[in-house]
C-alpha positions as a Python dict, from the first residue, in 0.01 Angstrom:
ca = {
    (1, 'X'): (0, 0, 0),
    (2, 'X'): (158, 202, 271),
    (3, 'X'): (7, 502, 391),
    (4, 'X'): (208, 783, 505),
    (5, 'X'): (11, 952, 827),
    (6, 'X'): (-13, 1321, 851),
    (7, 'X'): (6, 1531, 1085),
    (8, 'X'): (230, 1738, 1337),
    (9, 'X'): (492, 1636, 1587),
    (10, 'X'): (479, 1765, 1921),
    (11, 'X'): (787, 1925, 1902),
    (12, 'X'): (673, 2123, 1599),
    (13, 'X'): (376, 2204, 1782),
    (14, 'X'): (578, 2334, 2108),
    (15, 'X'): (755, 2565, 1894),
    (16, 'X'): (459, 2756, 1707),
    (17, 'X'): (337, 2793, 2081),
    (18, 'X'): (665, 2960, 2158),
    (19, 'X'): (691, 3174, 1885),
    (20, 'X'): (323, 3242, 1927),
    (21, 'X'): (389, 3383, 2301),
    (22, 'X'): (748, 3601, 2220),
    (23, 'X'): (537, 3748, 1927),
    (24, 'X'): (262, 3788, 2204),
    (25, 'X'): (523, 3957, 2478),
    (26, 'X'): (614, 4200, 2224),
    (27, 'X'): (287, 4333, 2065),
    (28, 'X'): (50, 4335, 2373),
    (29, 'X'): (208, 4595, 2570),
    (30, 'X'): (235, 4782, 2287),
    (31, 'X'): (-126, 4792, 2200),
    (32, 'X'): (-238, 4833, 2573),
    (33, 'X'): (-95, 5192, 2566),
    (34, 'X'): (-256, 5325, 2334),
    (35, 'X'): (-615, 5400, 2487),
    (36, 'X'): (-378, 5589, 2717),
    (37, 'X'): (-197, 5800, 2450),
    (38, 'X'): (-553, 5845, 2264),
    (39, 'X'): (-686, 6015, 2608),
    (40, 'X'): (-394, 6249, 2577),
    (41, 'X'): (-413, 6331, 2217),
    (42, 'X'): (-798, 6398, 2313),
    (43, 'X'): (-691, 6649, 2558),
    (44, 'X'): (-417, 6824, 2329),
    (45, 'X'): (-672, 6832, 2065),
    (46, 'X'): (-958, 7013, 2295),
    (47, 'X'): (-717, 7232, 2451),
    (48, 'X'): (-666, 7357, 2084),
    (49, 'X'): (-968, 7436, 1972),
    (50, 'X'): (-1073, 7598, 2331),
    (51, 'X'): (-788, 7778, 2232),
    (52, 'X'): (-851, 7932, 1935),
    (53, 'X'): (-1199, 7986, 2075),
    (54, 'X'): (-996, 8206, 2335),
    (55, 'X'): (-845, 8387, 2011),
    (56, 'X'): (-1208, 8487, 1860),
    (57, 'X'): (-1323, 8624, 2181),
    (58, 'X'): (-967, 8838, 2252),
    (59, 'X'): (-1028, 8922, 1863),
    (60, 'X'): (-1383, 9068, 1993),
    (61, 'X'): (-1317, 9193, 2285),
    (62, 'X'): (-968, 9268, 2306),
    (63, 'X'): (-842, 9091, 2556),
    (64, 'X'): (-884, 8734, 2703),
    (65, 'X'): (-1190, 8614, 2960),
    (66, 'X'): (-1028, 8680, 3362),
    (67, 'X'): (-955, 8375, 3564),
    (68, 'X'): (-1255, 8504, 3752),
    (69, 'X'): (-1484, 8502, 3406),
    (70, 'X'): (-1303, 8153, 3322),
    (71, 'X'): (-1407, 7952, 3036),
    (72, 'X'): (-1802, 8028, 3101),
    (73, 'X'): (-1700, 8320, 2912),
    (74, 'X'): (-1690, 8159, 2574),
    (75, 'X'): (-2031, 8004, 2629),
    (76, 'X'): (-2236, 8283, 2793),
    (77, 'X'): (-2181, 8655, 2826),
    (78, 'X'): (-1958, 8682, 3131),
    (79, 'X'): (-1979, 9013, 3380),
    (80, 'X'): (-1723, 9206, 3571),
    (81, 'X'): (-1366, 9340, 3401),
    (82, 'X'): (-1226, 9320, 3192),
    (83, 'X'): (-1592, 9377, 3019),
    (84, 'X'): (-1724, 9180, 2678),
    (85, 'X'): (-1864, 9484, 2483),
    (86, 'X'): (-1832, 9292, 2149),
    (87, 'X'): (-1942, 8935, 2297),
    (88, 'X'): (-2053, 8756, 1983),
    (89, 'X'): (-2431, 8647, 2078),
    (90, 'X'): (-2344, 8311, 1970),
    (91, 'X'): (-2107, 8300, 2187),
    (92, 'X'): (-1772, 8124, 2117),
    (93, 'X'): (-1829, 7747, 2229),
    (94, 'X'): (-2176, 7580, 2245),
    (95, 'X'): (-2069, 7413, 2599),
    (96, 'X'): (-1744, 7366, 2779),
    (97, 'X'): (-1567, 7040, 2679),
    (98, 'X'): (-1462, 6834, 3038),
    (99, 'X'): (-1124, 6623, 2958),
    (100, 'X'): (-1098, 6268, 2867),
    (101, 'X'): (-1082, 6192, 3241),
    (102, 'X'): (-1369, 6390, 3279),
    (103, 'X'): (-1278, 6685, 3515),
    (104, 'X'): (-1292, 7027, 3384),
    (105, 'X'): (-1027, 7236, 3200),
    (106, 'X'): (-805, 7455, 3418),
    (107, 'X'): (-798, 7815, 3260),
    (108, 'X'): (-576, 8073, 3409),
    (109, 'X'): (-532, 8481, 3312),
    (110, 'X'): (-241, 8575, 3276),
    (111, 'X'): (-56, 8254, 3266),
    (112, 'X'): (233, 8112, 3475),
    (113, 'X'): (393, 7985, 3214),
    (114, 'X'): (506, 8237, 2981),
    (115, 'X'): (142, 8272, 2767),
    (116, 'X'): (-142, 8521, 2827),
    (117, 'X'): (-302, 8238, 2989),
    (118, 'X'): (-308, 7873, 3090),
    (119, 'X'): (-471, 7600, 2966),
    (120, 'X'): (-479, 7284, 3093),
    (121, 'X'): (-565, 6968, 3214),
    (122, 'X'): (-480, 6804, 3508),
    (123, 'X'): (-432, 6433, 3356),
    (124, 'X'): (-545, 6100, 3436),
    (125, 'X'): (-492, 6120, 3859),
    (126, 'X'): (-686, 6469, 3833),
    (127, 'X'): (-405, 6626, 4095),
    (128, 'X'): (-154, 6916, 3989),
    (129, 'X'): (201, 6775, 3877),
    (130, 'X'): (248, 6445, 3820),
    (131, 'X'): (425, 6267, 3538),
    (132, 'X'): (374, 6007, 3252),
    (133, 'X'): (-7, 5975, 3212),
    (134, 'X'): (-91, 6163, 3578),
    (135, 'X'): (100, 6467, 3397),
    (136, 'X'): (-25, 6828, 3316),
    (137, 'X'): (-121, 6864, 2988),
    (138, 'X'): (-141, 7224, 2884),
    (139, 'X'): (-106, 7479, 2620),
    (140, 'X'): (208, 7520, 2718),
    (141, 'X'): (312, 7210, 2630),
    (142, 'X'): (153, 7260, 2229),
}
């Protein structure tokens, strides 16, 4: 009886290695970015919702915390104008949020940019400017 032997060539195996490492080349990269992209989406999402905490307080005190005042404002009664007369004893945040690169947000009253104020952070390299992940990511921008 003759028996057959089983197995693979290695010119079957060289090309699942090959096809192994193109399918590699294409989905790594892709993958790689996105703890990147999920820091940004962090920082759009916390810029929101210091946002609408900047809402509640205008809503209370008609009108929005002073660059001076910054965003201490929504966690503890601020002084100096314009004054909180209607500052919700709770106050409006239980601490400031830092962004996913772990610097503070920027807060500015009135804004540069068109808004009653600005709100942003100053990316991944911490600097003003920059572009791709190093960019400004602000309210603006929402």
């Amino acid at each position: 009886m003759i028996r057959k032997q089983a197995g693979f060539t290695l010119i079957e195996i060289m090309v699942v290695v090959v096809i192994l490492g193109i399918l590699a080349a294409l989905v790594v990269p892709q993958v790689m970015s996105r703890p990147d992209q999920a820091k940004v989406t962090a920082a759009q999402n916390d810029i929101r919702a210091i946002g609408a905490a900047l809402d509640m307080y205008k809503l209370d005190n008609h009108n929005y915390p002073s660059t001076q005042q910054g965003l201490e404002a929504l966690v503890s009664k601020p002084s100096g104008n314009p004054q909180a007369k209607n500052w919700n004893k709770d106050g409006y945040l239980k601490r400031l949020p830092i962004d996913p690169w772990g610097n503070p947000y920027q807060f500015l009253a009135p804004g540069t940019k068109g808004g009653a104020y600005d709100l942003y952070s100053l990316g991944a390299d911490g600097k003003q400017g920059g572009s791709d992940l190093n960019a400004d990511i602000g309210n603006w921008d929402l």
